[in-house]
PyMOL Python script that loads the backbone (N, CA, C, O; Angstrom):
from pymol import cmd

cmd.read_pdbstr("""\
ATOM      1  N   UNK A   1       0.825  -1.204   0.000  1.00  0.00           N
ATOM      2  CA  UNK A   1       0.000   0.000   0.000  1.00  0.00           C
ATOM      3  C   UNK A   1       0.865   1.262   0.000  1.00  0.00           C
ATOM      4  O   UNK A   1       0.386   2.247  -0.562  1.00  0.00           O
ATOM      5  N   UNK A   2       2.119   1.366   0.575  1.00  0.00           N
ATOM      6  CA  UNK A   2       2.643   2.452   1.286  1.00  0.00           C
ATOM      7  C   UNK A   2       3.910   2.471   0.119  1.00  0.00           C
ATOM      8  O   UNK A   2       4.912   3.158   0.314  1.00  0.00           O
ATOM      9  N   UNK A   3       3.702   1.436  -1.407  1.00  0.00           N
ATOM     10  CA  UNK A   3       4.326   1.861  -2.227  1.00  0.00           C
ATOM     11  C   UNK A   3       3.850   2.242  -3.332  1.00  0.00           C
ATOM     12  O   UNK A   3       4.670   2.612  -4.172  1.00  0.00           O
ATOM     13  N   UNK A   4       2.198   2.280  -3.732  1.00  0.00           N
ATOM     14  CA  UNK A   4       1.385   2.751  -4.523  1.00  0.00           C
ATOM     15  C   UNK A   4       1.290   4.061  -3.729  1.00  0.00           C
ATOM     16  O   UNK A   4       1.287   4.894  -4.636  1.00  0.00           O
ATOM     17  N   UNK A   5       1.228   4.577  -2.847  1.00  0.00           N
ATOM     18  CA  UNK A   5       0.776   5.881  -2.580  1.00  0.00           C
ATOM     19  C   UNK A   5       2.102   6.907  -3.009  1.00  0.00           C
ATOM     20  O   UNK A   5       2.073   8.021  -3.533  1.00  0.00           O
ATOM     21  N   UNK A   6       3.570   5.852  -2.456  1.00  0.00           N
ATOM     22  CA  UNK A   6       4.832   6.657  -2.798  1.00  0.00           C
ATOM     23  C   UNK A   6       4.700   6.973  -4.684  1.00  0.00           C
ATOM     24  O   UNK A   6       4.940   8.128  -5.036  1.00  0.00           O
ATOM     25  N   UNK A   7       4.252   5.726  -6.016  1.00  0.00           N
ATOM     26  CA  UNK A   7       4.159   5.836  -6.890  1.00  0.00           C
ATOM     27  C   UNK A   7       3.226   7.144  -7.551  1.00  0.00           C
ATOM     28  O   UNK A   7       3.479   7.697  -8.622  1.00  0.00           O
ATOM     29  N   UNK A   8       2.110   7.476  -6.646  1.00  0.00           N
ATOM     30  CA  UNK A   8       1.034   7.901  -7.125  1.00  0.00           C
ATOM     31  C   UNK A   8       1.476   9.746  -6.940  1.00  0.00           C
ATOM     32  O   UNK A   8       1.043  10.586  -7.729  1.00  0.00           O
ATOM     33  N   UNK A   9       2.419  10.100  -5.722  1.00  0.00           N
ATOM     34  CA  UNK A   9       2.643  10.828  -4.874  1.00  0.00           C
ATOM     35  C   UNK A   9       3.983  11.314  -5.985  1.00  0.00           C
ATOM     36  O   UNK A   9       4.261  12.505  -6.123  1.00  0.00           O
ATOM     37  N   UNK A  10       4.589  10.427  -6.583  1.00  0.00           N
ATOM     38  CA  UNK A  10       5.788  10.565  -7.539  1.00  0.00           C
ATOM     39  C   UNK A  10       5.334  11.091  -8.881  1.00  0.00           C
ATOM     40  O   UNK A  10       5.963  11.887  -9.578  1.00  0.00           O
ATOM     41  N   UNK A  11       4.189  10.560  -9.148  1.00  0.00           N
ATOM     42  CA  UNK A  11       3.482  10.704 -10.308  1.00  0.00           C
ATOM     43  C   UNK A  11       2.992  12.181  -9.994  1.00  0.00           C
ATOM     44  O   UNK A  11       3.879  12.931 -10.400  1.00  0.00           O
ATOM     45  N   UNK A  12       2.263  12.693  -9.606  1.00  0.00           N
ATOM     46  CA  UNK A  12       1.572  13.906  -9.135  1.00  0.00           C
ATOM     47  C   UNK A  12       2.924  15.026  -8.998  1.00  0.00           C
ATOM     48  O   UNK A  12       2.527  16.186  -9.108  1.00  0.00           O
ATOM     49  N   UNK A  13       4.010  14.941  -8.841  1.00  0.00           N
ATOM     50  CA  UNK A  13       4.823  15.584  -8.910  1.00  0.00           C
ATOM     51  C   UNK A  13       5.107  16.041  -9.729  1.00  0.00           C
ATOM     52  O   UNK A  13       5.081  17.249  -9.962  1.00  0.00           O
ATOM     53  N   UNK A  14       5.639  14.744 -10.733  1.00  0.00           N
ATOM     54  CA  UNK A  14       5.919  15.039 -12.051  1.00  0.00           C
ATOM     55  C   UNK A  14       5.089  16.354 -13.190  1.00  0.00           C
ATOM     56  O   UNK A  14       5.306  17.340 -13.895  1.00  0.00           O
ATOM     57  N   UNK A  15       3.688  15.113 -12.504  1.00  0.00           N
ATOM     58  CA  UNK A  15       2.954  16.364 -13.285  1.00  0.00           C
ATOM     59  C   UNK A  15       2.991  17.689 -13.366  1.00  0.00           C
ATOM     60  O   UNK A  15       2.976  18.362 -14.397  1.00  0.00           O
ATOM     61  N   UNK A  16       3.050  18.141 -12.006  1.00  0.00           N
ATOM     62  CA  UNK A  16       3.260  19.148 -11.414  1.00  0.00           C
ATOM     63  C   UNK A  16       4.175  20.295 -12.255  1.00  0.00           C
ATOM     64  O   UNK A  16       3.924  21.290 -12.934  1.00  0.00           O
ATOM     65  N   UNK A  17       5.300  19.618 -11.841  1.00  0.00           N
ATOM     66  CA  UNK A  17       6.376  20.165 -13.025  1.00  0.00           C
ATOM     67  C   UNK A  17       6.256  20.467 -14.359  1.00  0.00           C
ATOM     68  O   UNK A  17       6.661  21.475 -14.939  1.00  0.00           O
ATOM     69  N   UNK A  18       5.713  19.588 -14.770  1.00  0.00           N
ATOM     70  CA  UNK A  18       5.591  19.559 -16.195  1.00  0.00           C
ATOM     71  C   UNK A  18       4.693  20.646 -16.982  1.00  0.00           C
ATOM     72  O   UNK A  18       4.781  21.049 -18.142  1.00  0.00           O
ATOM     73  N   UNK A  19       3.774  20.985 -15.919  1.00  0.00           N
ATOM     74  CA  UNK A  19       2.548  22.435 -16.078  1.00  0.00           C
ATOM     75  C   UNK A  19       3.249  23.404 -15.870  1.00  0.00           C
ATOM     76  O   UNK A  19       3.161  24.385 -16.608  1.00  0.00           O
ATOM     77  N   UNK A  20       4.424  23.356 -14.440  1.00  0.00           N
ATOM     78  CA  UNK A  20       4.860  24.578 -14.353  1.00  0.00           C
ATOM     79  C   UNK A  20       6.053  25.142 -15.681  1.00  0.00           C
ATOM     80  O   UNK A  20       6.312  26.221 -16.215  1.00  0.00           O
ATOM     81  N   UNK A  21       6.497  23.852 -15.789  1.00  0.00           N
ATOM     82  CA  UNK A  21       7.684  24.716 -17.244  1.00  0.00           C
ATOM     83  C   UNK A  21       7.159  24.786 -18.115  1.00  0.00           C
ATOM     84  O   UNK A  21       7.651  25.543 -18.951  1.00  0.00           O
ATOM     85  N   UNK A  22       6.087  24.196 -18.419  1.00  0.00           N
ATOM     86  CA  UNK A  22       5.128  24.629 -19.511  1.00  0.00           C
ATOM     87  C   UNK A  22       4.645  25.805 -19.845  1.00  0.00           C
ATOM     88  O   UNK A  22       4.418  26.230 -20.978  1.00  0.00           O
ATOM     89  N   UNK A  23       4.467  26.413 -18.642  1.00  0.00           N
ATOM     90  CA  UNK A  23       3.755  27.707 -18.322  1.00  0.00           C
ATOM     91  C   UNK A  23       5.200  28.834 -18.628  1.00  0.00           C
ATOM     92  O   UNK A  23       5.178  29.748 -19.452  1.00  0.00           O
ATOM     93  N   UNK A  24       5.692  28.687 -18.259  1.00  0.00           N
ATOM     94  CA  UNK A  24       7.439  29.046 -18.606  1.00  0.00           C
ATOM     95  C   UNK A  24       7.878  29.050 -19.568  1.00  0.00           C
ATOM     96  O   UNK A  24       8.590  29.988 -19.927  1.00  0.00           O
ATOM     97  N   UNK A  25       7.608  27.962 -20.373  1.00  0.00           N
ATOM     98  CA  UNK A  25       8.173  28.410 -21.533  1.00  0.00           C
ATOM     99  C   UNK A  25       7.382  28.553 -22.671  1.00  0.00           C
ATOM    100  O   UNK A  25       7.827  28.537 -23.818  1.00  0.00           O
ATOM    101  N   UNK A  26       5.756  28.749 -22.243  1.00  0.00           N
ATOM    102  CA  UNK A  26       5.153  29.232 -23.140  1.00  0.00           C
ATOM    103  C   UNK A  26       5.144  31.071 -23.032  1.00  0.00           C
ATOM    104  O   UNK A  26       4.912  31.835 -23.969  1.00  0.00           O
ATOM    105  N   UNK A  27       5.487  31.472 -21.524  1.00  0.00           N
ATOM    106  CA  UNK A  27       5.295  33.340 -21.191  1.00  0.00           C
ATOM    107  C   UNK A  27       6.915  33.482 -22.247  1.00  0.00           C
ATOM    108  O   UNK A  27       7.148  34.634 -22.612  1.00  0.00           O
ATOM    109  N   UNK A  28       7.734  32.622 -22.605  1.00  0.00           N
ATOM    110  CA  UNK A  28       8.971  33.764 -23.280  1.00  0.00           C
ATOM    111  C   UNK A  28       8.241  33.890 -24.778  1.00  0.00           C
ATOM    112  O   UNK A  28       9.138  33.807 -25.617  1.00  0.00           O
ATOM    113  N   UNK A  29       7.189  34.028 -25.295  1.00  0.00           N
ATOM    114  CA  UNK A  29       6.997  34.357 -26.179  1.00  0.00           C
ATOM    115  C   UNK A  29       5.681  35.613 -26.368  1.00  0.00           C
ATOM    116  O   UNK A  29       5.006  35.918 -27.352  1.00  0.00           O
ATOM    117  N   UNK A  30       5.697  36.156 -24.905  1.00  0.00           N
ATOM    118  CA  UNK A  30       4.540  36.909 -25.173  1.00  0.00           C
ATOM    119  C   UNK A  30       5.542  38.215 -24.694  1.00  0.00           C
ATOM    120  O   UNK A  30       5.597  38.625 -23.535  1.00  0.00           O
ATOM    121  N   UNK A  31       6.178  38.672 -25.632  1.00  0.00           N
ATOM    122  CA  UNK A  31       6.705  40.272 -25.472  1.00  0.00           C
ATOM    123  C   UNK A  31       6.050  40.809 -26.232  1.00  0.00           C
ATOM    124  O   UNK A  31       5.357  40.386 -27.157  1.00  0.00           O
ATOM    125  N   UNK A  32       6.349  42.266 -25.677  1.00  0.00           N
ATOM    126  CA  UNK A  32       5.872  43.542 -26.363  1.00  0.00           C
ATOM    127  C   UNK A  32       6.676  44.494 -26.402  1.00  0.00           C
ATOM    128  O   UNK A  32       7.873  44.432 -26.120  1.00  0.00           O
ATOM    129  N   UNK A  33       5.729  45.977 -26.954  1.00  0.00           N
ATOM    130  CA  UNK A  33       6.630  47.055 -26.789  1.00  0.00           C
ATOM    131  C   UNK A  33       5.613  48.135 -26.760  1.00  0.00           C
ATOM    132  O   UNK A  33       4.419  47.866 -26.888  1.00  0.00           O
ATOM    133  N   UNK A  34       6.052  49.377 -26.595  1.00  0.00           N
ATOM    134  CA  UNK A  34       5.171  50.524 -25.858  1.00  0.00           C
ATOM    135  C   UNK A  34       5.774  51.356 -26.028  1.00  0.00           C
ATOM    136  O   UNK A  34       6.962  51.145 -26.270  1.00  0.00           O
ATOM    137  N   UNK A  35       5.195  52.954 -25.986  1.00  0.00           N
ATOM    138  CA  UNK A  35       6.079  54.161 -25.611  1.00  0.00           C
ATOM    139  C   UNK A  35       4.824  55.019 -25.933  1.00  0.00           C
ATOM    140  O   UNK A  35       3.678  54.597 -26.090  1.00  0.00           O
ATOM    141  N   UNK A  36       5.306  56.447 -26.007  1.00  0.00           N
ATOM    142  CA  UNK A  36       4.728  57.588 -26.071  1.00  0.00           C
ATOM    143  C   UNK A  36       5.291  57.869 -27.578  1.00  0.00           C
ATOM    144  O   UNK A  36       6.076  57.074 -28.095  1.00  0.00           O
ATOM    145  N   UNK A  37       4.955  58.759 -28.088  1.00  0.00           N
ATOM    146  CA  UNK A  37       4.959  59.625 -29.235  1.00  0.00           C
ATOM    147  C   UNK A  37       4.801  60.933 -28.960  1.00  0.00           C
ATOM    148  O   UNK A  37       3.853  61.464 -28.381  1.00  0.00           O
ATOM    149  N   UNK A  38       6.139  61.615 -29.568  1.00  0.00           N
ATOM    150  CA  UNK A  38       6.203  63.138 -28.852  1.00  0.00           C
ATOM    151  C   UNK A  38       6.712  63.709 -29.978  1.00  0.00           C
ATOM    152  O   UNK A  38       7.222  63.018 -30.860  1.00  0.00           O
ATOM    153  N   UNK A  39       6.631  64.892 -30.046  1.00  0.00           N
ATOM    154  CA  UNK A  39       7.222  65.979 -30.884  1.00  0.00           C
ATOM    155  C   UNK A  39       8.253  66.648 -30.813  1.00  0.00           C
ATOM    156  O   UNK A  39       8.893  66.421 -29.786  1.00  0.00           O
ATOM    157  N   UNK A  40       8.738  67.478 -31.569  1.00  0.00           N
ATOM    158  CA  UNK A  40      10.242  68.086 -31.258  1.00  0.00           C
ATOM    159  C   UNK A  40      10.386  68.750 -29.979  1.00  0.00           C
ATOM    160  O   UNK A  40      11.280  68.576 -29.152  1.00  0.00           O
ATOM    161  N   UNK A  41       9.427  69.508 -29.924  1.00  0.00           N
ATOM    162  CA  UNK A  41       9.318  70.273 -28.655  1.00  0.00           C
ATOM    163  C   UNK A  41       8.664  69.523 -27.300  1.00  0.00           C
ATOM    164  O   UNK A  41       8.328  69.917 -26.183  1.00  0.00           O
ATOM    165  N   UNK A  42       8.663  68.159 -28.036  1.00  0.00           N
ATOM    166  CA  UNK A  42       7.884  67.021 -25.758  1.00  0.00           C
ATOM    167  C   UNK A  42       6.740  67.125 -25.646  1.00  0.00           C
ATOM    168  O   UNK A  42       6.293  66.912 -24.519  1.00  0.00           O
ATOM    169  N   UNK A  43       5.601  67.558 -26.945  1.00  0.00           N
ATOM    170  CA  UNK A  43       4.523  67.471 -26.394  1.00  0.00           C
ATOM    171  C   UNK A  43       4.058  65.655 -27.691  1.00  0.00           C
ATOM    172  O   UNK A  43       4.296  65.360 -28.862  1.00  0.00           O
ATOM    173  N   UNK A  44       3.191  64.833 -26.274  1.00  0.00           N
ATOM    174  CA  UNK A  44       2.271  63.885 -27.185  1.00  0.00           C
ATOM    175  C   UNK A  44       1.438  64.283 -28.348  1.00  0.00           C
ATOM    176  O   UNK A  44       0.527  65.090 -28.531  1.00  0.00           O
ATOM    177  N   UNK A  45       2.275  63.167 -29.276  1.00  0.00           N
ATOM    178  CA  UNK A  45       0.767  62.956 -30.383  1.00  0.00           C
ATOM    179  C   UNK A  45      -0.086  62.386 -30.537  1.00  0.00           C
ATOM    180  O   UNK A  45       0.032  61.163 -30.463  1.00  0.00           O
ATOM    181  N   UNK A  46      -1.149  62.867 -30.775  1.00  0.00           N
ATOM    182  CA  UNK A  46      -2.404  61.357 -30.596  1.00  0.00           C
ATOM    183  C   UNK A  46      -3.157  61.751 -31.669  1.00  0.00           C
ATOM    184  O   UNK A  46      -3.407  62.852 -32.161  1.00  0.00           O
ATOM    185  N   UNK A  47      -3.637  60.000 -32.073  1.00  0.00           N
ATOM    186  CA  UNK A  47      -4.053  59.706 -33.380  1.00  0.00           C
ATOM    187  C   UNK A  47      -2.404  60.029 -34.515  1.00  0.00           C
ATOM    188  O   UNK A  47      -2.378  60.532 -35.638  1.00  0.00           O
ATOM    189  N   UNK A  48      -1.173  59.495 -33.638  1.00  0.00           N
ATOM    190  CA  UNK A  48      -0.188  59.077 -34.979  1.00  0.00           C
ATOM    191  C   UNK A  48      -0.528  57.579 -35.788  1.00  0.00           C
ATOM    192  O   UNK A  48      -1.342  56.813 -35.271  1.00  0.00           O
ATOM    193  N   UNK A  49      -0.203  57.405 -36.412  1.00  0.00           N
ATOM    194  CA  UNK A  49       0.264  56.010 -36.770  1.00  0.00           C
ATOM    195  C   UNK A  49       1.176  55.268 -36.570  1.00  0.00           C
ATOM    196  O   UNK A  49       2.140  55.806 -37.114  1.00  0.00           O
ATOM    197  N   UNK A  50       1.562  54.130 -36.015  1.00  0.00           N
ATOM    198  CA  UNK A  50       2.937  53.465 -35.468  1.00  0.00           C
ATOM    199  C   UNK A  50       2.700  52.044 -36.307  1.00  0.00           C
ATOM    200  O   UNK A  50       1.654  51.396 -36.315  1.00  0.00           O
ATOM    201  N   UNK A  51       3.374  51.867 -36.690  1.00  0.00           N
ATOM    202  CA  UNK A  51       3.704  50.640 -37.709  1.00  0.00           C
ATOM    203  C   UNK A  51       5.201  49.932 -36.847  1.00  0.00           C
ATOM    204  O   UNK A  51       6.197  50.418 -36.311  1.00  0.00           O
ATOM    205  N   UNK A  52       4.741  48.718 -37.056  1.00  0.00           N
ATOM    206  CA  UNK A  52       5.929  47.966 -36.784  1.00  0.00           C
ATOM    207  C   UNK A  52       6.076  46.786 -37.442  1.00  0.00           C
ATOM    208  O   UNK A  52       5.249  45.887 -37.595  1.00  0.00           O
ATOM    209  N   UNK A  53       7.504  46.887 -37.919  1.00  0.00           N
ATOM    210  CA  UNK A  53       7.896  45.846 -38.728  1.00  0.00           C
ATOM    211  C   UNK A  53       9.025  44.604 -38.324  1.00  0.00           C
ATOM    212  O   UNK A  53      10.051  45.058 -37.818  1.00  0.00           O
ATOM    213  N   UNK A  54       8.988  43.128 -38.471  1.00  0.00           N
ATOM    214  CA  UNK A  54       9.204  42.274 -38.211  1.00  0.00           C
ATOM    215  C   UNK A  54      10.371  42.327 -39.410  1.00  0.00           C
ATOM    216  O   UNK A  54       9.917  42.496 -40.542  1.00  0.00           O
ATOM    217  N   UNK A  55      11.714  42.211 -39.299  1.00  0.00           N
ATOM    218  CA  UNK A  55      12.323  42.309 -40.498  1.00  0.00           C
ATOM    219  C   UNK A  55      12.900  40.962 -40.964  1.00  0.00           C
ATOM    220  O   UNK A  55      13.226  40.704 -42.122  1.00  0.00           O
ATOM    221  N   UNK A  56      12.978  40.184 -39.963  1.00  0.00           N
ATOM    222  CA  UNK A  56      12.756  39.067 -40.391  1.00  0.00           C
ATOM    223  C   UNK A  56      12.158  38.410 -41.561  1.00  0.00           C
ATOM    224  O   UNK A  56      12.696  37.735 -42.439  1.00  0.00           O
ATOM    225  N   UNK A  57      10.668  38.821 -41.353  1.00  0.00           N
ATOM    226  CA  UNK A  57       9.178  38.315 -41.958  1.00  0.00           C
ATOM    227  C   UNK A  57       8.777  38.804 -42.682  1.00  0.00           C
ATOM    228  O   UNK A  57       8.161  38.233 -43.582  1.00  0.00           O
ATOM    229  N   UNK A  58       8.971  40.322 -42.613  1.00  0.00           N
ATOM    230  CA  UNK A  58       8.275  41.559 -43.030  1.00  0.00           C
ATOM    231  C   UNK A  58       6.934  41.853 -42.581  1.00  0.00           C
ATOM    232  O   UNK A  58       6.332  42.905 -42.797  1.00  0.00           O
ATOM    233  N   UNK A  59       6.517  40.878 -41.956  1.00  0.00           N
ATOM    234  CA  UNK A  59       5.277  41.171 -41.414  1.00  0.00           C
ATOM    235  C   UNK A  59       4.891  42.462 -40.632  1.00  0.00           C
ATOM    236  O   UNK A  59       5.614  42.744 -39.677  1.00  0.00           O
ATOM    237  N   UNK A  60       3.900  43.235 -40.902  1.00  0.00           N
ATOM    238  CA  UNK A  60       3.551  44.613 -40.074  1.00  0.00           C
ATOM    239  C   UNK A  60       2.030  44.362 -39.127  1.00  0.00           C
ATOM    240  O   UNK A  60       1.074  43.595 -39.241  1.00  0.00           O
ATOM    241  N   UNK A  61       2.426  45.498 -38.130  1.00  0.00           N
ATOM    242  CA  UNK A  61       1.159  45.415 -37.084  1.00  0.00           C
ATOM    243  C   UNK A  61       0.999  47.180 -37.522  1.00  0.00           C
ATOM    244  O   UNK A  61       1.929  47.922 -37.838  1.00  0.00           O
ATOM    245  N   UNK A  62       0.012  47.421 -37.453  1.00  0.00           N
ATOM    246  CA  UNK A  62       0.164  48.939 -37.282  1.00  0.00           C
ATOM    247  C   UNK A  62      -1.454  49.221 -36.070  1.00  0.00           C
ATOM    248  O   UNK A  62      -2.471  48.544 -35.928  1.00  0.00           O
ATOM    249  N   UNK A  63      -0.994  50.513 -35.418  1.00  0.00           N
ATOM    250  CA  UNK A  63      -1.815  50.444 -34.255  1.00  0.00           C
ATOM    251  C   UNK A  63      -1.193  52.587 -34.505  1.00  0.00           C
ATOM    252  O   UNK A  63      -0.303  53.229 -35.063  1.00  0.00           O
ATOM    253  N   UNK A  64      -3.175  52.959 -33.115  1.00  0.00           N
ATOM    254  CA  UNK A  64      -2.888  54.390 -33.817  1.00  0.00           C
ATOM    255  C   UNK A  64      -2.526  54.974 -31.858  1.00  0.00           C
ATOM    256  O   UNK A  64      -2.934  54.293 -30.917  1.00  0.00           O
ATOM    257  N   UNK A  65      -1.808  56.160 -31.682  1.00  0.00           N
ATOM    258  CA  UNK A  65      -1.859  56.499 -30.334  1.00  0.00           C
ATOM    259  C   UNK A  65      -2.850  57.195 -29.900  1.00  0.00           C
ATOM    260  O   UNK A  65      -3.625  57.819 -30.625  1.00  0.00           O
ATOM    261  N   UNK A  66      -2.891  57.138 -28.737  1.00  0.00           N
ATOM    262  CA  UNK A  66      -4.385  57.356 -27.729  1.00  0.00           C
ATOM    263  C   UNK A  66      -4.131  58.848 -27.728  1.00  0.00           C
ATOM    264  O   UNK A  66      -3.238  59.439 -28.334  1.00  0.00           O
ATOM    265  N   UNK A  67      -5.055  59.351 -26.956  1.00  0.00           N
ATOM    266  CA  UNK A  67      -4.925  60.881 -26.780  1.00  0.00           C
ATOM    267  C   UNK A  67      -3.671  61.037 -26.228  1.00  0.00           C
ATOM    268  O   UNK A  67      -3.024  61.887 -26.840  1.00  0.00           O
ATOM    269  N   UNK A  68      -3.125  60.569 -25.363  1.00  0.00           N
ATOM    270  CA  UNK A  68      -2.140  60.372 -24.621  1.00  0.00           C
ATOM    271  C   UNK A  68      -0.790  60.776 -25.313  1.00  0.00           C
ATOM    272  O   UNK A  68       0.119  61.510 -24.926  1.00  0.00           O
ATOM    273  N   UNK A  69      -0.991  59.931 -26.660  1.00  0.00           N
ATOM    274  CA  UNK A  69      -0.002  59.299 -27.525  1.00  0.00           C
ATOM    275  C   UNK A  69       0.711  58.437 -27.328  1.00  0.00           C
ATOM    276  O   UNK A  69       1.889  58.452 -27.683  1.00  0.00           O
ATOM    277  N   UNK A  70      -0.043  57.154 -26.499  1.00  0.00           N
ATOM    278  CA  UNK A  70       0.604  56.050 -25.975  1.00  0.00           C
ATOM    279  C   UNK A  70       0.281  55.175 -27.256  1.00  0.00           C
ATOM    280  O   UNK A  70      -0.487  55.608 -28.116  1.00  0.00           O
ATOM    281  N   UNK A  71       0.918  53.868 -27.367  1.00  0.00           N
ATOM    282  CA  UNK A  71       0.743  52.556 -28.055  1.00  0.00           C
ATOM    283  C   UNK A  71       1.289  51.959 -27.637  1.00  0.00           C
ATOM    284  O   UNK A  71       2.204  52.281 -26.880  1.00  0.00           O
ATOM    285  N   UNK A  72       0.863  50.389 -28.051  1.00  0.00           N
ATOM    286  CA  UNK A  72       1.183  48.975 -27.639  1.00  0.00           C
ATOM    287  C   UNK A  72       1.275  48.163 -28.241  1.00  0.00           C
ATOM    288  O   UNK A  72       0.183  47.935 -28.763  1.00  0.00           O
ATOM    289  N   UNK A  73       2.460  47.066 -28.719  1.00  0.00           N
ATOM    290  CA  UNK A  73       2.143  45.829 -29.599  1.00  0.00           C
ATOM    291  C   UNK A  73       2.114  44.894 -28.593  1.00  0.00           C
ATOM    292  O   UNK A  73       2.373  45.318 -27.467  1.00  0.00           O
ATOM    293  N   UNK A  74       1.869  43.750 -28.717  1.00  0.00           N
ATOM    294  CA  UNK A  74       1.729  42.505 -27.524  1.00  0.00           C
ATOM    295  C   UNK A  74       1.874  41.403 -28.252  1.00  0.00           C
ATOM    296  O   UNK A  74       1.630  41.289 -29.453  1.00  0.00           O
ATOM    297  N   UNK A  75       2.317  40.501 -27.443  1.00  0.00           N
ATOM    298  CA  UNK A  75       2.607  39.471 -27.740  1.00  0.00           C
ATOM    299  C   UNK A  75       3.099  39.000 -29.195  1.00  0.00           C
ATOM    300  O   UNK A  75       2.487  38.376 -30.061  1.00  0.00           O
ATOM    301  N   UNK A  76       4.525  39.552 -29.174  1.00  0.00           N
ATOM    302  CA  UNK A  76       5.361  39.400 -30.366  1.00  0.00           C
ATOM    303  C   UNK A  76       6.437  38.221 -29.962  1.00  0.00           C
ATOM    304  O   UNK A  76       6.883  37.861 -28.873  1.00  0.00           O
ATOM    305  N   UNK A  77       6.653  37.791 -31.268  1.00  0.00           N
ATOM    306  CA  UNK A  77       7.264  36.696 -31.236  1.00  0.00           C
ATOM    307  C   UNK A  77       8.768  37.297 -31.433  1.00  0.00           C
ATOM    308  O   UNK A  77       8.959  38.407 -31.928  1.00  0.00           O
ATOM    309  N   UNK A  78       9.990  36.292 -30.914  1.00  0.00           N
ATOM    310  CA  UNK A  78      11.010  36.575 -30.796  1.00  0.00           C
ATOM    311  C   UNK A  78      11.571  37.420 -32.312  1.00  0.00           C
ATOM    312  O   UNK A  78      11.063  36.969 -33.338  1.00  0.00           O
ATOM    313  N   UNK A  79      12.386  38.379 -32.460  1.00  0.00           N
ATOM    314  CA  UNK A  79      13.190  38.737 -33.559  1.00  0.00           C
ATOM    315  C   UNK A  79      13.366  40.174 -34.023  1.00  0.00           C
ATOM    316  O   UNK A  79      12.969  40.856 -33.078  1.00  0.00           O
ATOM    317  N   UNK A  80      13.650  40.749 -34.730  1.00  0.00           N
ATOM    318  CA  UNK A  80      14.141  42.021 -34.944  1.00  0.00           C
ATOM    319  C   UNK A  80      12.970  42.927 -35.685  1.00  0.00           C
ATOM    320  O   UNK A  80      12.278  42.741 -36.686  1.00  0.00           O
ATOM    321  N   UNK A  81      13.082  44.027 -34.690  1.00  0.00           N
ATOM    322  CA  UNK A  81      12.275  44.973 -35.284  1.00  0.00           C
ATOM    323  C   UNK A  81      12.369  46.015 -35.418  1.00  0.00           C
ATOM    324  O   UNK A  81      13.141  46.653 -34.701  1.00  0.00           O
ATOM    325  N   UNK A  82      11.525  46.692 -36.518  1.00  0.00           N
ATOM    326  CA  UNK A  82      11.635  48.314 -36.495  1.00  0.00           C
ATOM    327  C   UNK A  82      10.270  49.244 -36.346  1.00  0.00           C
ATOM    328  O   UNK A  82       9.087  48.945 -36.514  1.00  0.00           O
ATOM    329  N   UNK A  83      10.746  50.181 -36.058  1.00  0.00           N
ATOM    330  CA  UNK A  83       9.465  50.698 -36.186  1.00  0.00           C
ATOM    331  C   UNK A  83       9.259  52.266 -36.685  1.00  0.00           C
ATOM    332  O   UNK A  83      10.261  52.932 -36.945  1.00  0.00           O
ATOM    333  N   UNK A  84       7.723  52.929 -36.833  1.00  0.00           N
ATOM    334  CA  UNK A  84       7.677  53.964 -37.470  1.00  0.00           C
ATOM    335  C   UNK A  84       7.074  55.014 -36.957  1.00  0.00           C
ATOM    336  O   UNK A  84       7.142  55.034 -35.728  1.00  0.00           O
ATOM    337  N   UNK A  85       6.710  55.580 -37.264  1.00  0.00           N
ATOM    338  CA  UNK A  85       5.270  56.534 -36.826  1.00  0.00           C
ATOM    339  C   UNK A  85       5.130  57.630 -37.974  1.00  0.00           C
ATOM    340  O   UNK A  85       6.055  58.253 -38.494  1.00  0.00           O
ATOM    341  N   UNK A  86       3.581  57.740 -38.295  1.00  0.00           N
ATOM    342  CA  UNK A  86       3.669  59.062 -39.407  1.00  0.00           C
ATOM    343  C   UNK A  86       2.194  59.936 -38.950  1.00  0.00           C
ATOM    344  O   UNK A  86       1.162  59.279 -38.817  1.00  0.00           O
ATOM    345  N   UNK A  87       2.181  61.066 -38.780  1.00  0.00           N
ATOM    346  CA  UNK A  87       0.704  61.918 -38.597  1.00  0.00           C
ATOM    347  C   UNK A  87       0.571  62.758 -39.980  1.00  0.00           C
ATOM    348  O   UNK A  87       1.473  63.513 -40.343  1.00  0.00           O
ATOM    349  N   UNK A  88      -0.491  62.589 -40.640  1.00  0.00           N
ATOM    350  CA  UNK A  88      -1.170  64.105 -41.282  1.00  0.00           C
ATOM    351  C   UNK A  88      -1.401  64.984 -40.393  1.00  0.00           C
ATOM    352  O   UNK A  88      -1.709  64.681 -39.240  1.00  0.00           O
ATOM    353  N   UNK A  89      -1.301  65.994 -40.747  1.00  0.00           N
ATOM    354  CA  UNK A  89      -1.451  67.211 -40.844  1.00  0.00           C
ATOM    355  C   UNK A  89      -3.181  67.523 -41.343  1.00  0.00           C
ATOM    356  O   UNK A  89      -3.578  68.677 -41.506  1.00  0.00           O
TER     357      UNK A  89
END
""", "prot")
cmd.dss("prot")
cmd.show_as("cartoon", "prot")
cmd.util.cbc("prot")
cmd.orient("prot")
């Protein structure tokens, strides 16, 4: 009895583990990036355009800034990037 419970008790461990690095090494793929958008003179822009490019892939996200002139990309996958911003006038 007292070596099925040690088996079962071994087993449950394992598992254990196995969720937690899971969980681990599925969060290194959820980066991002952020900032403000400002002008020559430090004041925010809002409603720029921010484009970002994967140069890798070429793949683009483009996203617009808040009143604030904040933005956000999320959950980007590992690799090199650039990025832009353009406002009309």
């Amino acid at each position: 009895m007292r070596q099925n419970i040690f088996r079962l008790s071994t087993l449950l461990g394992c598992l254990v583990l196995t969720v937690l690095f899971s969980t681990v090494g599925n969060a290194q793929f959820r980066a991002g990036i952020q900032g403000t958008v400002t002008d020559n003179a430090g004041s925010v822009v809002p409603g720029a355009t921010v484009t970002l490019t994967n140069k890798e892939t070429n793949q683009t996200q483009t996203t617009q800034t808040s009143d604030a002139g904040f933005y956000r990309f999320s959950a980007l996958t590992p690799g090199t990037y650039s990025i832009s911003v353009e406002k009309q006038d």
